[in-house]
C-alpha positions, 0 to 999 in steps of 0.5 A: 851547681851544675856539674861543668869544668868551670872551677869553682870557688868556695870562697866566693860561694860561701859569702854568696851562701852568707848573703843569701841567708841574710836575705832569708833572716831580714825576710822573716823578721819583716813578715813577724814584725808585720803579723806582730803590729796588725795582731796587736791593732786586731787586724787578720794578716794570714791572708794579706801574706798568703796572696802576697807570697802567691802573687810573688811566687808566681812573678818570680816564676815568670821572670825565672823561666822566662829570663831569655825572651825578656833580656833578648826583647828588652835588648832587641837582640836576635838569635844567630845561625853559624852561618849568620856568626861563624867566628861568634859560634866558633868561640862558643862552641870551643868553650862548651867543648872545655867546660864539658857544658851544653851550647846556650842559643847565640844572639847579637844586639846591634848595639855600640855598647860594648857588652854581653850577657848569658840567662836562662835558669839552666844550661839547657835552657840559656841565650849568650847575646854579644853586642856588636860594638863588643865584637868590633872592640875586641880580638879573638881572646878577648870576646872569648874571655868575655863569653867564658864569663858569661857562660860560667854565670848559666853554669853556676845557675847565678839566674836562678840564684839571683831571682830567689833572692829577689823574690824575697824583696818582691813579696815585701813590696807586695806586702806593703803596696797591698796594705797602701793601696787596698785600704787593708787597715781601715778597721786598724782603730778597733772594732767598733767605732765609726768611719773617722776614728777607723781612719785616725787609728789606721794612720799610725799603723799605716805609718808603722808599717811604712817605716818598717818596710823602708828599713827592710827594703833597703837591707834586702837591696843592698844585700842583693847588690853585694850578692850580685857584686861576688857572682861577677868576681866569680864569673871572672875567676872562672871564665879566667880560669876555663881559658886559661888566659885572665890576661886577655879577659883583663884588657877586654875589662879594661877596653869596655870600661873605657868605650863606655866614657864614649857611649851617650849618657841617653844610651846608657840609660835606656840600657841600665834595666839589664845591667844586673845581666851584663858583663860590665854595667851601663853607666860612666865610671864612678868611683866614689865610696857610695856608688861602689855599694850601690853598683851592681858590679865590683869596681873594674880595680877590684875585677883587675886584682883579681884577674892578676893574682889568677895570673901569677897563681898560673905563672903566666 
């Protein structure tokens, strides 16, 4: 981790560490299980894997020191001077100043939805983007509260965190849309034969192979969206923590989760793809069991627990 003023939580950051070697043991499972079934039907794996894992490497490359100008383009934001957003660098500039942490570049999306971001795959290389719908909703503590939030994920490295733990579900995608699409498994019946029994004996593998990636996938996406779900408690705690003031990051939570009922459903929807980014997700409150596992977020009871007890541990 970065070394700031953020606090950290080694409760938090030891299921991360849990969570993230889950993903390890299911990704390694997944590539013995597919070298076990084409060795078996004789098929070569070493280089299907290899390309997979080189052509996943470089995706996650990309999207790792790039994170900025995508979130930035995909949420059409632009970067702010201090004379553009006073108040908005003000804040910023007294956070960095507590947490004894470089200043990320500023931007504003003009957008009604009231929400906020921070990437970049360190401290020096971060964005901060706030809506303006978000600073229209809240008062001075509150955004500050929000943008504390967001800058302890920069600081607590959680883009860098996020998009390993994705590469491992990227290479398997891969992996299987590799053995789909290019027809890898045409000599799966044995080698030799014709053009119609290789078809027949591709099929099973073809159907084995299918059957294990669905199991794995949905592993890896429900352990990513419980690894997402703590690095935001984290960001609570430590955002609340830096300021001093969980009370005030409590009522914004409480305000945009309830702006959000108002946002249209359209809106919304074009503005889930950064939703693993934002400080609250795009989408109408749900509180049915399912959707919790699905979310990438803790529901906003859990997030207000939290914030309360860091309350009472201060005594304010």
């Amino acid at each position: 981790m970065v070394q700031t003023r953020y606090a950290p939580d080694r409760g938090l950051q030891a299921r991360m560490g849990l969570t993230m070697f889950l993903l390890g043991v299911v990704f390694v499972a997944f590539v013995v299980a597919l070298v076990f079934i084409l060795a078996a039907f004789k098929v070569g794996a070493g280089a299907i894997i290899f390309l997979a894992v080189l052509l996943g490497g470089g995706l996650t490359f990309g999207s790792l020191f790039w994170s900025d100008k995508i979130a930035l383009r995909a949420s059409g934001a632009q970067e702010v001077s201090p004379e553009e957003a006073p108040k908005l660098h003000g804040i910023v500039d007294r956070l960095c100043a507590l947490a004894d942490m470089p200043k990320p570049r500023v931007a504003i999306a003009q957008a009604d939805m009231p929400n906020a971001f921070a990437t970049g795959r360190n401290t020096k290389n971060a964005v901060l983007c706030v809506t303006t719908g978000l600073m229209r909703r809240l008062d001075d503590k509150e955004l500050e509260g929000v943008i504390a939030h967001e800058m302890s994920h920069v600081a607590h490295k959680d883009v860098v965190v996020m998009t390993i733990a994705s590469f491992l579900g990227i290479v398997a995608g891969l992996l299987v849309r590799f053995a789909f699409y290019g027809e890898l498994f045409g000599g799966g019946g044995g080698r030799g034969g014709n053009n119609n029994n290789n078809n027949g004996g591709a099929l099973p593998i073809l159907l084995i192979v299918m059957a294990v990636s669905v199991v794995v996938y949905a592993i890896s996406f429900l352990l990513i969206r419980l690894l997402s779900r703590y690095r935001e408690l984290a960001a609570d705690r430590a955002g609340a923590l830096l300021t001093g003031q969980p009370s005030a990051l409590a009522s914004a939570l409480t305000k945009v989760s309830g702006a959000m009922s108002a946002i249209p459903t359209k809106d919304l929807r074009e503005a889930q793809a950064l939703n693993a980014f934002y400080f609250a997700p795009a989408l109408k409150a749900n509180t049915t069991t399912l959707s919790s596992v699905f979310s990438t977020h803790p529901s906003l009871e859990r997030r207000l627990q939290q914030l309360s007890e860091i309350s009472a541990q201060l005594g304010r």
